[in-house]
C-alpha positions as CSV (number, residue, x, y, z in Angstrom):
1,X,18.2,17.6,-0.2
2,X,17.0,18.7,2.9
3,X,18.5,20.4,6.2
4,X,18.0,19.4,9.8
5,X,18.6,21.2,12.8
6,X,21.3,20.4,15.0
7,X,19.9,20.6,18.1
8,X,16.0,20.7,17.6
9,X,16.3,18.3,14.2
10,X,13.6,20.7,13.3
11,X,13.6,19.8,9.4
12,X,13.4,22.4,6.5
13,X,13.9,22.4,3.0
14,X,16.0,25.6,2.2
15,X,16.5,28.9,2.9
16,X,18.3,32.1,0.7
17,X,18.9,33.9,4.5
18,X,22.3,34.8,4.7
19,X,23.8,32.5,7.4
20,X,20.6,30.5,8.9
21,X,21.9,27.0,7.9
22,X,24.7,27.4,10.0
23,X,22.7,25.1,12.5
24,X,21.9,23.0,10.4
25,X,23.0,19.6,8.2
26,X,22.2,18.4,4.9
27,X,19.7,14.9,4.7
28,X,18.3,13.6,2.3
29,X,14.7,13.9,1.7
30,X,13.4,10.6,2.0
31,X,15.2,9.6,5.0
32,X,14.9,12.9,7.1
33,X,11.6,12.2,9.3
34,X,12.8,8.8,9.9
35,X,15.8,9.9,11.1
36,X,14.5,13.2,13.5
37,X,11.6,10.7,15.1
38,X,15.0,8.4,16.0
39,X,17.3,11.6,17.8
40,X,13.9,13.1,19.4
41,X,13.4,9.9,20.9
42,X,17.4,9.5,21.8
43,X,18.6,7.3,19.2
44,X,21.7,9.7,17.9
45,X,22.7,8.9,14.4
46,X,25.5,10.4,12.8
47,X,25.3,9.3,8.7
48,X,22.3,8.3,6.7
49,X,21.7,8.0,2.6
50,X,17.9,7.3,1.6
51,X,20.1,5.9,-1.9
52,X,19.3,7.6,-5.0
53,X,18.1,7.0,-8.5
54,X,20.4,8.7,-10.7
55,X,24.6,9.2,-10.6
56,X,26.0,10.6,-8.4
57,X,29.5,12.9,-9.4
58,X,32.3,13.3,-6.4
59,X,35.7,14.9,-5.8
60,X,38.0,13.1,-3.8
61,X,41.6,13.7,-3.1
62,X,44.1,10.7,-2.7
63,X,47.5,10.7,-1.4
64,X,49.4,10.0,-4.7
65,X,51.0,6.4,-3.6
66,X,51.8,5.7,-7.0
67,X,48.3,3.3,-7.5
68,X,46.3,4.8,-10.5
69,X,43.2,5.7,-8.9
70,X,41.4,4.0,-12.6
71,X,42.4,1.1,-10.8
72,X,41.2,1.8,-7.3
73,X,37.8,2.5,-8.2
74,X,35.3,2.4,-10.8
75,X,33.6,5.6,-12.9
76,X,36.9,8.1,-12.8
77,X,36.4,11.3,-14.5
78,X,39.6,12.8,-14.2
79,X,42.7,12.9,-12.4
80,X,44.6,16.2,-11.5
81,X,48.1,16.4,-9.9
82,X,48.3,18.8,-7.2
83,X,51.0,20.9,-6.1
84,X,51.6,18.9,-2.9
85,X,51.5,15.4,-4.7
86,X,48.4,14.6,-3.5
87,X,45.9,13.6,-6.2
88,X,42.4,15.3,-6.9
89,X,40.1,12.2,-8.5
90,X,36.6,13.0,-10.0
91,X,34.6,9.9,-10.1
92,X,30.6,9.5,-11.7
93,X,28.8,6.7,-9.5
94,X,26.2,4.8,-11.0
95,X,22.9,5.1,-8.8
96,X,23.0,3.9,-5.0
97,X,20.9,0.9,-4.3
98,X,21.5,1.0,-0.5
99,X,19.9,3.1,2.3
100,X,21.4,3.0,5.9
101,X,21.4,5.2,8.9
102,X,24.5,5.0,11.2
103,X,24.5,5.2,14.9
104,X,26.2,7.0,17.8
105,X,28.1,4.3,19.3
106,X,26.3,4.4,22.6
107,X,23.2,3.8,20.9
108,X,21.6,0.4,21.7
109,X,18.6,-0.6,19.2
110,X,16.0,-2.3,21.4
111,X,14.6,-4.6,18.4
112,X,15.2,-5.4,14.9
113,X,14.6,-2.9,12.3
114,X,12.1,-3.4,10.0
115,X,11.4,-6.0,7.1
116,X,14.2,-5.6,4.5
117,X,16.6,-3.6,6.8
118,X,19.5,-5.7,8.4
119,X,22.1,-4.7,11.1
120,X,25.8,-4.2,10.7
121,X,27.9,-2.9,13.8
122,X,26.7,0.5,14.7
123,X,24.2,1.3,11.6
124,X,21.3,-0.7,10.0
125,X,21.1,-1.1,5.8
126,X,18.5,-1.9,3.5
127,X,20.0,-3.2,0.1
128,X,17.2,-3.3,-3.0
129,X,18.0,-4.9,-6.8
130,X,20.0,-2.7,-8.9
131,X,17.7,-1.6,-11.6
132,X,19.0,1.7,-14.1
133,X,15.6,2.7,-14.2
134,X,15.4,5.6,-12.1
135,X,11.9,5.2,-11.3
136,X,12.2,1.4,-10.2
137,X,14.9,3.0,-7.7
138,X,12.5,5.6,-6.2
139,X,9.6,3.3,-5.5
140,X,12.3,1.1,-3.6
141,X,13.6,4.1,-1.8
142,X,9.8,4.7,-0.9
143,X,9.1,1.8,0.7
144,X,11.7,1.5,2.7
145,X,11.6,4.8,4.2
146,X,8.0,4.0,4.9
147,X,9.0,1.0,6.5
148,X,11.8,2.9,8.5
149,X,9.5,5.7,9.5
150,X,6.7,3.2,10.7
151,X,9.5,1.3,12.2
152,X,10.9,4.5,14.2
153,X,7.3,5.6,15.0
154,X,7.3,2.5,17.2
155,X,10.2,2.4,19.2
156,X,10.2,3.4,23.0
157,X,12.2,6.7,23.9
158,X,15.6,5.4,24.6
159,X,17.7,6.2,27.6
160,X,19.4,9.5,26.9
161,X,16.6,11.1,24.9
162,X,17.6,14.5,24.7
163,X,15.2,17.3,26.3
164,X,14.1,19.7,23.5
């Protein structure tokens, strides 16, 4: 995991000072340069995953409706009752096979993204072969931020491009 600036989308990898990550939000690796090139030239995203070759483990909390959340989705952990009915659900999901970077929705992509990347309203995805080997996921995840960055690198400064 990385961290990206707010404001500057200057992009560092840590820090043990007290407090100085306050401006900043977590990213993955892979997909943070693609993603500062895009909001230095003016293309504001708001979520991104690179994907990621092993499990993932979550806590969620569910408004008990009476639905056992075994039911609702795949890889629960455990289920806790809490004291205002609500449910507390930890689920393990397998490795993601799917990279995408969502978009402010003012944001108007001037061409299609690259090879293997597809748009959906408001975000464009790239989707690979599941494969369990953790490896096989990597060099996927690789490429495509390649792809992405080059991709990025190219595009013209859009409208609202912010003055840093």
């Amino acid at each position: 995991m990385a961290y990206m600036n707010r404001e500057t989308f200057d992009i560092i990898y840590s820090s043990n000072i007290d407090g100085f990550l306050d401006d900043y939000f977590e990213i993955d690796d892979y997909i943070a340069k693609p993603v500062q090139i895009l909001n230095l030239k003016g293309y504001k995203t708001r979520f991104c995953c690179s994907g990621h070759p092993y499990d993932t483990v979550n806590e969620l909390i569910l408004e008990n409706d009476g639905t056992d959340p075994h039911e609702l989705m795949p890889g629960v952990v455990s289920v806790e009752q809490l004291p205002d009915g609500a449910q507390k659900v930890v689920v393990r999901q397998p490795l993601d096979c799917e990279a995408y970077i969502s978009f402010d929705p003012a944001v108007t992509l001037p061409e299609q993204p690259p090879e293997g990347w597809y748009r959906v309203p408001d975000s464009i995805r790239c989707r690979w072969p599941h494969d369990d080997d953790p490896l096989a996921c990597m060099q996927h995840v690789f490429r495509a931020m390649s792809s992405l960055t080059e991709w990025a690198n190219g595009l013209p400064d859009f409208e609202n491009k912010p003055s840093i």
